[in-house]
C-alpha positions as CSV (number, residue, x, y, z in Angstrom):
1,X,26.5,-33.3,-28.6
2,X,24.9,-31.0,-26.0
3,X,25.0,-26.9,-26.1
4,X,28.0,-26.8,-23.9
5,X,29.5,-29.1,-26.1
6,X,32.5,-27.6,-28.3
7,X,33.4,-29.5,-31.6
8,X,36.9,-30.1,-31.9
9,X,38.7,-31.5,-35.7
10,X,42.3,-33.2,-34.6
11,X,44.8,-31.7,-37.7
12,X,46.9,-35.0,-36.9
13,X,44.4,-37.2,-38.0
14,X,41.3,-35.1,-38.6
15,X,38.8,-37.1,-36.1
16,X,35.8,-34.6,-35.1
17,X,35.2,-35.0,-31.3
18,X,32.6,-32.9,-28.6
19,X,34.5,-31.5,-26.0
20,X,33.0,-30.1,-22.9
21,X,34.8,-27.5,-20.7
22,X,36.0,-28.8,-17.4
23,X,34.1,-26.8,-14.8
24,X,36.4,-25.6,-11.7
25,X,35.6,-24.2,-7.9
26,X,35.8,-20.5,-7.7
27,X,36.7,-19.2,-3.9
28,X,33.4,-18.2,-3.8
29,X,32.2,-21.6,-4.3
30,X,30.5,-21.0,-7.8
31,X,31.6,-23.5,-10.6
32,X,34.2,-21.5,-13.2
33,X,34.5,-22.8,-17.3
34,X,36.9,-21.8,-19.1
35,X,35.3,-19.7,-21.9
36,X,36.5,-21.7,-24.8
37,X,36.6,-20.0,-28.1
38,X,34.4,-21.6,-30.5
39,X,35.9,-22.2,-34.0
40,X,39.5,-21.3,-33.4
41,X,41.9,-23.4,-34.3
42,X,43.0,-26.2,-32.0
43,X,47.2,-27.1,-31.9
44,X,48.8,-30.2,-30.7
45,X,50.7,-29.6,-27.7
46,X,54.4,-30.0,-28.7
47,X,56.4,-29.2,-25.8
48,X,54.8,-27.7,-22.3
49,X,56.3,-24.7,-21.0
50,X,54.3,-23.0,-18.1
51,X,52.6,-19.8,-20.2
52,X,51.2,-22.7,-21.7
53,X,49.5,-24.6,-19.0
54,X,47.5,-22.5,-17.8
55,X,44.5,-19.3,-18.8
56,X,43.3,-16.4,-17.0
57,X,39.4,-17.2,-16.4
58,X,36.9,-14.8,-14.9
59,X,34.2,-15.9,-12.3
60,X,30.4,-15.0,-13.4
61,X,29.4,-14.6,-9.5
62,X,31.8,-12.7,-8.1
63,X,34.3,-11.4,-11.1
64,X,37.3,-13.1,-9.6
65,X,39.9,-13.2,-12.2
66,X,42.7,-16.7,-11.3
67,X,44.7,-18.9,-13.5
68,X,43.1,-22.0,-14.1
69,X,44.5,-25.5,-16.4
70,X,44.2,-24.8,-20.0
71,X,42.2,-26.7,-21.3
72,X,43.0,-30.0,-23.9
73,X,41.5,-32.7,-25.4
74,X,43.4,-35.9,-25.9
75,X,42.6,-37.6,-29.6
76,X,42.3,-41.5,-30.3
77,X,45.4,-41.0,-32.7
78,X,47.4,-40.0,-29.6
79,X,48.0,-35.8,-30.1
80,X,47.4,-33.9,-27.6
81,X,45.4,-31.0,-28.1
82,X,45.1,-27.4,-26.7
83,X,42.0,-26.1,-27.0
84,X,42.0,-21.6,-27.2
85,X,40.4,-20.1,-24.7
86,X,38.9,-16.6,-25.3
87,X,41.1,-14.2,-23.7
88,X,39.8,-11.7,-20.3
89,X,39.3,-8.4,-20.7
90,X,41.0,-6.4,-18.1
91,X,38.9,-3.9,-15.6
92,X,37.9,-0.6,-16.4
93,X,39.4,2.1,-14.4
94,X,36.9,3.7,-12.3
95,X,36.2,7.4,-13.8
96,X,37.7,10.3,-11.6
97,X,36.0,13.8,-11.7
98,X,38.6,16.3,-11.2
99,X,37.0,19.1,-11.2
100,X,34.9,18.7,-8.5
101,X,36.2,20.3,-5.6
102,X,36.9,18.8,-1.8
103,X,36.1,20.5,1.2
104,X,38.7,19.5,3.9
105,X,36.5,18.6,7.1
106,X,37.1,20.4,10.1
107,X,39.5,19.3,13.0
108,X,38.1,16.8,15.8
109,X,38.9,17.9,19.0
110,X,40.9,15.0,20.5
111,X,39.3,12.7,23.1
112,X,40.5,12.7,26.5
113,X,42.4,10.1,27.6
114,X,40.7,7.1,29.1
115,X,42.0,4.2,31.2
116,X,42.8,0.6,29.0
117,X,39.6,-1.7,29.4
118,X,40.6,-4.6,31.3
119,X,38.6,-7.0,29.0
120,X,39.6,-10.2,27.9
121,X,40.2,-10.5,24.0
122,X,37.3,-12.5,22.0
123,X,38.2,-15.9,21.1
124,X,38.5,-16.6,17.6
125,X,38.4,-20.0,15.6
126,X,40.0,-20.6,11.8
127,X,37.5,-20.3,9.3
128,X,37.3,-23.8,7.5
129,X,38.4,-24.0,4.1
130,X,35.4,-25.2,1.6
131,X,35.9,-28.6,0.8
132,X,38.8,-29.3,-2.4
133,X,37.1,-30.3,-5.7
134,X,38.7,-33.0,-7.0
135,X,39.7,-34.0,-10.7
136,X,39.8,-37.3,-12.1
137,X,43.4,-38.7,-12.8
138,X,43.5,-40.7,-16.4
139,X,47.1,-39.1,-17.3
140,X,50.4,-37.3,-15.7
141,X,49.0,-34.0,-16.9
142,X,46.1,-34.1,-14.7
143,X,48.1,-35.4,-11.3
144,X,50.2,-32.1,-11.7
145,X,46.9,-30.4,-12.4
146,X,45.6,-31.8,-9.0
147,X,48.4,-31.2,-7.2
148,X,48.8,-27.0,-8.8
149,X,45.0,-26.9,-8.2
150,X,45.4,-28.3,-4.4
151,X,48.2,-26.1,-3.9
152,X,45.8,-23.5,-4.1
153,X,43.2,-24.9,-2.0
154,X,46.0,-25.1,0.7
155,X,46.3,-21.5,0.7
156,X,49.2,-21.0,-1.9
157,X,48.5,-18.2,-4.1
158,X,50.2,-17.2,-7.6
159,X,50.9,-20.4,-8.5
160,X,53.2,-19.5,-11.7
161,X,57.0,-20.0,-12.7
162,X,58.6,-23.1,-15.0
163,X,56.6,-26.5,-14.7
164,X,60.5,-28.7,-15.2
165,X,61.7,-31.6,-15.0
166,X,63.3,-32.6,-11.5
167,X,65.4,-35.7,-11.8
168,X,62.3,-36.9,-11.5
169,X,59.1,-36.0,-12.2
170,X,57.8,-32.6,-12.4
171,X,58.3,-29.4,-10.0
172,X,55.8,-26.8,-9.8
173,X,56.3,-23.4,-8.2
174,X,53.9,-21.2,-6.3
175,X,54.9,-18.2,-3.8
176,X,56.5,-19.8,-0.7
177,X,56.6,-23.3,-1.6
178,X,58.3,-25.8,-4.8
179,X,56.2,-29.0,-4.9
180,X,57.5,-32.2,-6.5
181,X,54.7,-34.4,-8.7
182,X,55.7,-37.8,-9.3
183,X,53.5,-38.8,-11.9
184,X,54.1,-41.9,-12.8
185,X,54.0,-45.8,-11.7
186,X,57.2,-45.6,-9.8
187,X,57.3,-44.6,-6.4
188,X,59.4,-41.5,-5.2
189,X,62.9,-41.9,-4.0
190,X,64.9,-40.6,-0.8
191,X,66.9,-38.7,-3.9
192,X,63.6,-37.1,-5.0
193,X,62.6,-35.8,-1.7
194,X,66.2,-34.6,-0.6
195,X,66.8,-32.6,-3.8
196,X,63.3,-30.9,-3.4
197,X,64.2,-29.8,-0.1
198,X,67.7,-28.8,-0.8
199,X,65.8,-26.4,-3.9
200,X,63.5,-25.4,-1.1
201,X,66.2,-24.2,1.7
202,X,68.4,-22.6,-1.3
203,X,65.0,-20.6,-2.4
204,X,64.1,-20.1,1.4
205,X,61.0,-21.6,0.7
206,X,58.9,-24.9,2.1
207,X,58.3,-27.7,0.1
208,X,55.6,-30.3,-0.3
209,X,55.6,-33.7,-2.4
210,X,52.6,-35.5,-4.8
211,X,52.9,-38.8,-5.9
212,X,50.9,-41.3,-7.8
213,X,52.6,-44.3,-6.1
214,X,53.6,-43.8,-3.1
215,X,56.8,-43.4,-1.4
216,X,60.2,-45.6,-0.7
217,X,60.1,-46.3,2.8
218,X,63.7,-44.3,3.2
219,X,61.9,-41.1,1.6
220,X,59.4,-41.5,3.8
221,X,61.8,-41.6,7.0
222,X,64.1,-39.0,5.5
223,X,61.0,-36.8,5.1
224,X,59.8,-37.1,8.6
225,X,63.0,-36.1,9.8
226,X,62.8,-32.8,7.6
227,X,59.3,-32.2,8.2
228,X,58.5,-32.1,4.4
229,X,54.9,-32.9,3.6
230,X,54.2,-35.8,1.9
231,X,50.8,-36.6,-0.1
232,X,49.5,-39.6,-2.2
233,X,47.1,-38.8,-5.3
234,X,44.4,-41.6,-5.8
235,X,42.7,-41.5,-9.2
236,X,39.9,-39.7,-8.0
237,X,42.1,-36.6,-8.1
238,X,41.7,-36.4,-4.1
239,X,45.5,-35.8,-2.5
240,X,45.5,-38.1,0.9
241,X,48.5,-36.9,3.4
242,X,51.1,-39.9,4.4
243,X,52.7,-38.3,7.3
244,X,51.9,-35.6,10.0
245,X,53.7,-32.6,8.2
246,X,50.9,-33.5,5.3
247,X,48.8,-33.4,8.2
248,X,50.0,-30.5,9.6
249,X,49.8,-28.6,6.5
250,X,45.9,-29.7,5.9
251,X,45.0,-28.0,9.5
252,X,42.9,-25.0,9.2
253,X,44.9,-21.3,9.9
């Protein structure tokens, strides 16, 4: 066991393990660890509701406050285990000083008026997005963490709302978009990809789809003809696009 190292009992089958915080990109590029709280008690994760799936962590560098995956630890017996995190403290309010009087500054005389410049305006390029962080894929919890945590990457902020079932796999919602993760071994259907875009245009939102396996060659078509984005997850938790609205959507600005 190292210093970082946390020791976790399972209360299923009371196994002692070492866990080590995942470490995740901050915007600013510094690594982020979820503070974990050393000798609380651990729980076996029942049933997942969104509250639950994710912490509030603070960056070191910059003081960035952003939800990131709570963490768990997944025992030989089989449980599941959430691990507590200690919880952020929310910013002081900067101190005001009422008392101390303001002196209203004295009115500019106005300019006169001068002729429009004739200049040409400067030419600007997107500024490129730091390169996504992957996470390693070993169950269904962490393809839907890859694809919440690429979301992100992609530019889609507060990333919240009910992680549910679709009629298949799992639907995650962040502001502007509903992306489907299919999870598992099978690959996703032409039903799949039309009822995400039918939740999308009710919502007046766009949508996106993950999947482990691929696609049915008729989801594929019918998303091409909707323009809905469509990415495979390999198991180095690195989303590759599968058509040109996945490509589109990668495209800086």
């Amino acid at each position: 066991m190292t210093d970082s190292d946390v020791p976790v009992r399972c209360p299923a089958c009371r196994r002692e393990h070492a866990y080590a915080p995942p470490s995740y990109p901050c915007a600013c590029g510094a690594p982020v660890v979820p503070p974990v709280a050393r000798g609380a008690t651990v729980t076996p994760v029942t049933d997942r509701t969104w509250a639950d799936e994710w912490v509030i962590v603070r960056c070191r560098m910059c003081g960035r406050r952003d939800q990131w995956p709570q963490p768990e630890l997944e025992c030989d017996c089989g449980a599941v285990l959430r691990i507590p995190v200690r919880a952020v403290q929310a910013p002081s309010p900067a101190p005001s000083n009422p008392a101390t009087p303001t002196t209203p500054a004295p009115p500019t005389p106005a300019a006169p008026p001068t002729a429009p410049a004739h200049t040409s305006p400067p030419l600007t390029t997107p500024t490129p997005r730091p390169a996504f962080q992957p996470v390693p894929v070993r169950t269904a919890q962490d393809a839907v963490t890859v694809a919440a945590l690429y979301l992100r990457w992609l530019g889609y902020a507060d990333i919240r709302g009910a992680v549910k079932r679709a009629p298949s796999g799992v639907r995650v919602a962040a502001r502007g978009v509903i992306a489907l993760i299919e999870p598992s071994v099978k690959p996703t259907s032409l039903r799949d990809v039309e009822c995400v875009w039918l939740s999308a245009m009710a919502e007046s939102v766009s949508c996106v789809c993950f999947s482990l396996a691929g696609y049915e060659e008729a989801a594929r078509t019918r998303a091409d003809a909707l323009s809905v984005p469509l990415f495979v997850i390999d198991l180095t938790g690195t989303p590759q696009p599968v058509n040109s609205a996945a490509d589109d959507l990668m495209s800086p600005g």
